[in-house]
C-alpha positions in Angstrom: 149.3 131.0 77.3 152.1 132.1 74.7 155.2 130.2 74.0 157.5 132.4 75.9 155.1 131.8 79.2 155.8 128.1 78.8 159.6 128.0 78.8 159.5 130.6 82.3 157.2 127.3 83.5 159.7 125.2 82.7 162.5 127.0 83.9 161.1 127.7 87.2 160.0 124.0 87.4 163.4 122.9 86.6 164.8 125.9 89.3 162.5 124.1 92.0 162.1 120.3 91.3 165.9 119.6 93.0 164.6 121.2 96.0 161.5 120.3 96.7 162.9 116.5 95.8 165.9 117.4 98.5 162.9 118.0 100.7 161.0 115.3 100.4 164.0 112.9 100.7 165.2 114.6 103.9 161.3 114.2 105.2 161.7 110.2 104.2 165.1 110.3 106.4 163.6 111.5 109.5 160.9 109.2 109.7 163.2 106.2 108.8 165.5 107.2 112.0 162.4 107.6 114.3 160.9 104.6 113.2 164.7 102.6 114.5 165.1 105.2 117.1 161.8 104.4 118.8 162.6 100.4 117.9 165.9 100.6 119.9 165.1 103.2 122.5 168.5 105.3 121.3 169.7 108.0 119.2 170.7 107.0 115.8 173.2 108.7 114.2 173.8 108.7 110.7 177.4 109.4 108.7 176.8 108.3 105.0 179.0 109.7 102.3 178.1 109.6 99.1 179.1 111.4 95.4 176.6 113.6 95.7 175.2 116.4 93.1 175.2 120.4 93.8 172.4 122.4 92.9 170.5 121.9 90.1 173.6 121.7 87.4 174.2 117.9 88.5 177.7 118.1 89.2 179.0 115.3 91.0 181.6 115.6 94.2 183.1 113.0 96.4 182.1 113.3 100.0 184.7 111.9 102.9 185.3 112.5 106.4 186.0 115.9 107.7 185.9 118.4 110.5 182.4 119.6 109.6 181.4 115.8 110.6 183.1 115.6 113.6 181.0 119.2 114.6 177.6 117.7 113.7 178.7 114.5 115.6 179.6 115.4 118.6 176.9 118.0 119.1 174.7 114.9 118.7 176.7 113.3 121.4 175.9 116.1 123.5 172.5 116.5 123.1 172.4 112.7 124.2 171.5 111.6 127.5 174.9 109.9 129.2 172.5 106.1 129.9 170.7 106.6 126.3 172.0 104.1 123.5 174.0 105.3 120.1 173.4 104.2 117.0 175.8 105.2 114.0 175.3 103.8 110.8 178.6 104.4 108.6 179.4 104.4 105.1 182.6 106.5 104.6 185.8 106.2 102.7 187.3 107.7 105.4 189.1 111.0 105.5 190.7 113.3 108.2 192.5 111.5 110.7 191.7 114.3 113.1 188.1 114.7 112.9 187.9 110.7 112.7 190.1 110.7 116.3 187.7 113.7 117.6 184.1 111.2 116.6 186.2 108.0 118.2 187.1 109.8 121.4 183.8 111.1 122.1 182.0 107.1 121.3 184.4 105.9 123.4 183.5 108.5 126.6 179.4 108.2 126.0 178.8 106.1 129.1 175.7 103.8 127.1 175.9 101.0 124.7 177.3 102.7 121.2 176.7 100.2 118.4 178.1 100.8 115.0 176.4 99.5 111.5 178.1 99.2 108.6 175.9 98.4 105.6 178.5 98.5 102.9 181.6 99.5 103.9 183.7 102.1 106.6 187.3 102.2 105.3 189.9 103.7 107.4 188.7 106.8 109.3 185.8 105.2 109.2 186.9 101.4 110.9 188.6 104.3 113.5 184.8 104.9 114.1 183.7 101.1 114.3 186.3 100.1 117.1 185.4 103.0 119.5 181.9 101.1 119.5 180.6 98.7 121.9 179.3 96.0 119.0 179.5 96.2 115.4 176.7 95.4 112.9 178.2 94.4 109.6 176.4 93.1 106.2 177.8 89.6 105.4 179.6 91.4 102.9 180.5 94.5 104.0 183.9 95.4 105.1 186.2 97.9 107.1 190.2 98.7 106.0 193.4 99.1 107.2 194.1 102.3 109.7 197.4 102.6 108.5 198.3 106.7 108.0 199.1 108.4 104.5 201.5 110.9 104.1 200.7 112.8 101.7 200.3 110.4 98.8 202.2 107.6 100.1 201.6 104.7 102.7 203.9 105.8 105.8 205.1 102.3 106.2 206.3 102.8 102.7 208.0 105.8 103.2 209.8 104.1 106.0 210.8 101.8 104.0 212.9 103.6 101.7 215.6 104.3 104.8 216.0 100.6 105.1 216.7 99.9 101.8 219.0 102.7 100.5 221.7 104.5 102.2 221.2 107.9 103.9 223.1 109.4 101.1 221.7 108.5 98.7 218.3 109.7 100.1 217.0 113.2 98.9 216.1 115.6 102.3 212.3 115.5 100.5 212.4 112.1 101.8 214.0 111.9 104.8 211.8 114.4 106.3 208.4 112.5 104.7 210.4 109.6 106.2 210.4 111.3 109.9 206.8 112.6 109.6 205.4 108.9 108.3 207.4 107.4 111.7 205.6 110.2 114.1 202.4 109.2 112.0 202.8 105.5 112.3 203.2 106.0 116.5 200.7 108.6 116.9 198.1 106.4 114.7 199.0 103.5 116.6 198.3 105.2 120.0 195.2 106.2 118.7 194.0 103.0 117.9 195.7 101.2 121.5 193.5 104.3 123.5 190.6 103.7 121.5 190.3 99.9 122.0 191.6 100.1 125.8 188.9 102.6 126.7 186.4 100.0 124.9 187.6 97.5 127.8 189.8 95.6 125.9 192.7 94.1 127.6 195.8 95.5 127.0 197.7 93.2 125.2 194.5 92.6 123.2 194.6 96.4 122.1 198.5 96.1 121.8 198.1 93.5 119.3 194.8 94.7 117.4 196.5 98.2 117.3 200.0 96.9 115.3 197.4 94.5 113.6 195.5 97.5 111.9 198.2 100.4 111.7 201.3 98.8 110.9 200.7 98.9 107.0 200.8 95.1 106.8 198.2 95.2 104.1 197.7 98.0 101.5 195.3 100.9 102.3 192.3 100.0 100.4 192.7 96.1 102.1 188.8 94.4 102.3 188.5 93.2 106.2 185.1 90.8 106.1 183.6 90.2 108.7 185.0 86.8 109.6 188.8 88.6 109.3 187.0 91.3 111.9 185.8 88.5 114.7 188.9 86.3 114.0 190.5 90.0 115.5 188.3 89.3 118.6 186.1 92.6 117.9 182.5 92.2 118.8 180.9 91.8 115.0 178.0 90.0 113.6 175.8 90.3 110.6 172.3 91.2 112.7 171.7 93.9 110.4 168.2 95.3 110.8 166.1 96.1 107.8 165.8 99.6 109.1 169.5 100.3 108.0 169.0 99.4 104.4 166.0 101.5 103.8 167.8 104.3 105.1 171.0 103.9 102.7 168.1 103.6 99.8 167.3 107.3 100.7 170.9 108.1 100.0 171.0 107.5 96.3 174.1 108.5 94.2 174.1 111.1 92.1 172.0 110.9 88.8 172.2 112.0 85.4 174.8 109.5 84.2 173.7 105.8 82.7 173.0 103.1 85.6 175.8 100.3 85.3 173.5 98.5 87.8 170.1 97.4 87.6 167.9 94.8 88.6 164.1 94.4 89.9 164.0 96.3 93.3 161.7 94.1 95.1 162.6 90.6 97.5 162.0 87.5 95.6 160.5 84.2 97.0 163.1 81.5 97.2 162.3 78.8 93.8 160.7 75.4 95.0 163.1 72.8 94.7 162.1 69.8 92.8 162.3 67.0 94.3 165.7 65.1 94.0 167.6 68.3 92.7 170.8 69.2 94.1 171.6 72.6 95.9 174.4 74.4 95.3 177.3 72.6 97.5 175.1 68.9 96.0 
């Protein structure tokens, strides 16, 4: 075998490894979901978004949520039984407000028990998501955000702001119309959010409340809600989070080729005995 043979090897080998890896990985997905599926008697959903690599050149791109979710999603609403369980397991940044509204609606109208988990974190179209469900799983430390709209690159609430500080004429038009928009965005999103929770059977004022609570830019966009913030809200939350969840977010790895910032021995460690007469943490 010549020189020249070798690097075709390798080439092809190179060509193929990504694939057949993408293959294997998908193969590991499936049985994961089955595995909770057949635990929980439902269909399990999954919207992960990760920076994820294209092709074999291992360049990296940001996923979020758009209509192409929203397609998949509610085609897997549809092939659901009306008394069959959801499960969605979310890990999203968010995204489009539309496609987000489009996945809520559809939760909210599936006549079963949808339960939403949230390993890490679902950050504004994504806590859109979470409070069309029945109960949310959360990890102690994982969080949801703000609903609050963004026009264009700007809060709305901040836009809005800018007319209450400053005289009309010495506003530009730029701004008064972003101004107009952000005020349609901030009722429209609020709406949303009052619909969502009502059709959830919360009580109206409840959904009132919640919906200002969420959407009326009282915190920045990128706010951490933890879980106690989330059932001091009165939405159905614990941290019941079944193992089955994590091994499936282990199958959605970010991308490679770059130097780990993180690393540590992945395997659960005993608990150390305790010697007698030492002091925990809070002795």
């Amino acid at each position: 075998m010549d020189f020249t043979t070798l690097i075709w090897l390798f080439v092809i080998f190179a060509a193929l490894t990504p694939a057949l890896q993408r293959r294997y990985q998908e193969a590991c997905r499936r049985f994961v979901i089955q595995r909770f599926e057949k635990k929980r008697n439902s269909r399990v959903i999954t919207l992960i978004h990760r920076q994820e690599t294209m092709s074999f050149l291992g360049i990296p791109f940001s996923r979020y949520l758009d209509v192409d979710d929203s397609e998949q999603i509610l085609r897997a609403v549809r092939l659901t039984p009306e008394d069959m369980p959801l499960d969605l397991i979310l890990h999203t940044p968010g995204g489009l407000v539309l496609a987000a509204e489009q996945i809520a609606q559809a939760l909210v109208r599936h006549r079963a028990k949808v339960t939403v988990f949230v390993p890490h974190y679902a950050m504004s179209g994504g806590t859109l998501l979470a409070l069309a469900a029945d109960e949310i799983v959360m990890d102690r430390n994982a969080v949801l955000g703000p609903v609050d709209p963004q026009v264009g690159e700007y809060p709305a609430v901040s836009i809005l702001k800018v007319l209450e500080r400053k005289d009309i004429n010495q506003i530009d038009d730029e701004t008064v119309i972003l101004a107009d928009m952000a005020g349609k965005a901030m009722e429209q999103v609020r709406d949303t959010v009052r619909e969502i929770l009502e059709g959830s059977a919360m009580p109206e004022a409840e959904a009132l409340r919640l919906s200002d609570t969420l959407a009326s830019g009282r915190w920045t966009h990128d706010y951490p809600i933890s879980l106690e913030e989330i059932q001091k809200l009165g939405l159905p939350a614990h941290d019941d989070m079944p193992n089955e969840v994590y091994a499936l977010m282990d199958l959605y790895p970010q991308a490679g080729g770059r130097r780990p910032s993180v690393q540590y021995i992945p395997t659960p460690y005993q608990p150390p005995e305790r010697k007698e007469g030492g002091k925990g943490k809070r002795g």
